[in-house]
C-alpha positions as CSV (number, residue, x, y, z in Angstrom):
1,X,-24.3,40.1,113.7
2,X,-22.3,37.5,111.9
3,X,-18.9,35.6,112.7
4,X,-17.5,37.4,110.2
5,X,-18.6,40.8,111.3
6,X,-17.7,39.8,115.1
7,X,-13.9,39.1,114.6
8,X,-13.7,41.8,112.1
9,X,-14.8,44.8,114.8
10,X,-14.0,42.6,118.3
11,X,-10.5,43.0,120.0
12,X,-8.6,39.6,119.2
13,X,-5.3,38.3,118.3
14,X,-5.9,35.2,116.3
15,X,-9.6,34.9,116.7
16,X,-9.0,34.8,120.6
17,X,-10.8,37.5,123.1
18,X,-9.4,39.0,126.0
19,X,-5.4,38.0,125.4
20,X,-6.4,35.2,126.4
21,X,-8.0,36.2,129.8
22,X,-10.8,33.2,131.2
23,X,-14.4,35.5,130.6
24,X,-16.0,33.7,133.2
25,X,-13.0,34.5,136.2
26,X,-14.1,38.1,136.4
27,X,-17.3,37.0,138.0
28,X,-16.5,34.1,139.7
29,X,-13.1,34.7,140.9
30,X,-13.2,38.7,140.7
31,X,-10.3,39.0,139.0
32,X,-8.4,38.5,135.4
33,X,-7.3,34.7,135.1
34,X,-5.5,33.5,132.3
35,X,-7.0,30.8,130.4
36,X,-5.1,27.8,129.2
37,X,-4.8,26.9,125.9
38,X,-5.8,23.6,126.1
39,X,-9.2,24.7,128.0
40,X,-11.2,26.6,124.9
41,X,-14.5,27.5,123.0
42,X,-15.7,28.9,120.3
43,X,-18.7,31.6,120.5
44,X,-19.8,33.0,117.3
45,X,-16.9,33.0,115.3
46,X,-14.5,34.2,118.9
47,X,-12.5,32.0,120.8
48,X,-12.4,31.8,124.6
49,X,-9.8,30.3,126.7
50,X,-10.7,28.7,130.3
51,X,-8.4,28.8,133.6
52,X,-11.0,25.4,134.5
53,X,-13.1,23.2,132.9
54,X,-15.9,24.3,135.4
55,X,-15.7,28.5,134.1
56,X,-15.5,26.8,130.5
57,X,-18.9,24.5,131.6
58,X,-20.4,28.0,132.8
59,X,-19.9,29.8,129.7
60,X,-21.2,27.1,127.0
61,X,-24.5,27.6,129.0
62,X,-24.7,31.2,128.7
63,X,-21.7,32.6,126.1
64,X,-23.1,36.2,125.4
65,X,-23.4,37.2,129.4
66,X,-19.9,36.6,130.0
67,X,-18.4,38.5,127.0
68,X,-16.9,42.0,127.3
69,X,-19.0,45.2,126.7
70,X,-17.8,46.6,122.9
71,X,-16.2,43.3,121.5
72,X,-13.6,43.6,124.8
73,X,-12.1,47.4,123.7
74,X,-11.7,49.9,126.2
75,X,-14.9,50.8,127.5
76,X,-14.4,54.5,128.3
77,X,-12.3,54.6,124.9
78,X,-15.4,54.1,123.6
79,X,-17.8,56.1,125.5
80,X,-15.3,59.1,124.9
81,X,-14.6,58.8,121.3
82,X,-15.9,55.8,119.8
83,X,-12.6,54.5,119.3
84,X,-11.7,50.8,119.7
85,X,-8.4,50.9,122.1
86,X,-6.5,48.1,123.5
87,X,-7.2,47.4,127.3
88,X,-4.9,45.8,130.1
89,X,-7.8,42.2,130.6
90,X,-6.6,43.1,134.5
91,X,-8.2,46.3,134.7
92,X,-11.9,45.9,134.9
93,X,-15.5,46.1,136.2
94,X,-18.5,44.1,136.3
95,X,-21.7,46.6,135.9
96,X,-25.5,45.2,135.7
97,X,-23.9,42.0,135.0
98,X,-21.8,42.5,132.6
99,X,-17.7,43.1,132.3
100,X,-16.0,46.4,131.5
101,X,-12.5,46.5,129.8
102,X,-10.2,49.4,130.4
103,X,-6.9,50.5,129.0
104,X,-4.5,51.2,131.3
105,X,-0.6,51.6,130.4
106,X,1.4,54.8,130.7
107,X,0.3,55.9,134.3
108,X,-3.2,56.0,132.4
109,X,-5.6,53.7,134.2
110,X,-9.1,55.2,132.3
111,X,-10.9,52.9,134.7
112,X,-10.5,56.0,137.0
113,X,-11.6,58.4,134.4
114,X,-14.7,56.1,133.3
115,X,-15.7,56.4,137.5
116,X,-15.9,60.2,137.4
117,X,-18.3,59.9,134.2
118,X,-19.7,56.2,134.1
119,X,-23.3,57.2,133.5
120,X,-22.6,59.3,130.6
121,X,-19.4,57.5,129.2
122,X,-21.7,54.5,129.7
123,X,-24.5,56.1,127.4
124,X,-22.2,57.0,125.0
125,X,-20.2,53.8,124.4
126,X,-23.6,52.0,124.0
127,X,-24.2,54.4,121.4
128,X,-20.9,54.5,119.6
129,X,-20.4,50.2,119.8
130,X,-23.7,50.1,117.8
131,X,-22.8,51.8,115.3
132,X,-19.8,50.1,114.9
133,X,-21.1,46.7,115.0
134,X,-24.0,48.1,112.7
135,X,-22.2,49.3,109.7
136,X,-21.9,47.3,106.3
């Protein structure tokens, strides 16, 4: 899809994904890192920030495998409803390769509730985020 169409339907706060969460930590530090401001790039219209210059070095070589699943909403927001939901970037999981946001706020971690169902909310979310990133 286009830039435009990206930052229209992705979760960001002034063209920047994941609050500002470094992409690239989840799968080589196994955890959510904030990035730095001064450590960024641009992917299709989204900005990324970078806890190093290294993760950053790692992402310009392969952007689209280190992006969130659905544009970085709530993955079993998605796969439940189809809605795009805000996430906590510290609540996640990497699947096949690829990371998993999940809102979790309230006592309401849906990363648990996503375990219980992940093959089916998985199917469905799939489902729902092309449609979303498909309409006109």
């Amino acid at each position: 899809q286009s830039a435009a169409k990206r930052t229209s339907e992705f979760n960001l706060e002034k063209k920047v994904a994941i609050q500002g969460y470094d992409p690239v930590a989840y799968f080589k530090q196994k955890k959510a890192v904030k990035g730095k401001t001064t450590i960024t790039s641009s992917y299709e219209g989204v900005i990324y920030y970078f806890s190093s210059q290294t993760n950053k070095d790692a992402f310009a070589k392969n952007p689209a495998s280190y992006e969130p699943q659905y544009g970085g909403w709530c993955a079993y927001a998605m796969g439940n409803s189809g809605e795009k939901v805000e996430v906590d970037p510290g609540t996640f999981k990497i699947i096949d390769g690829k990371v998993y946001l999940f809102y979790n706020f309230y006592f309401n971690n849906t990363l648990k509730s996503w375990n219980k169902m992940e093959t089916e909310l998985k199917a469905k979310a799939e489902k729902n985020w092309s449609k979303i990133i498909t309409k006109k």
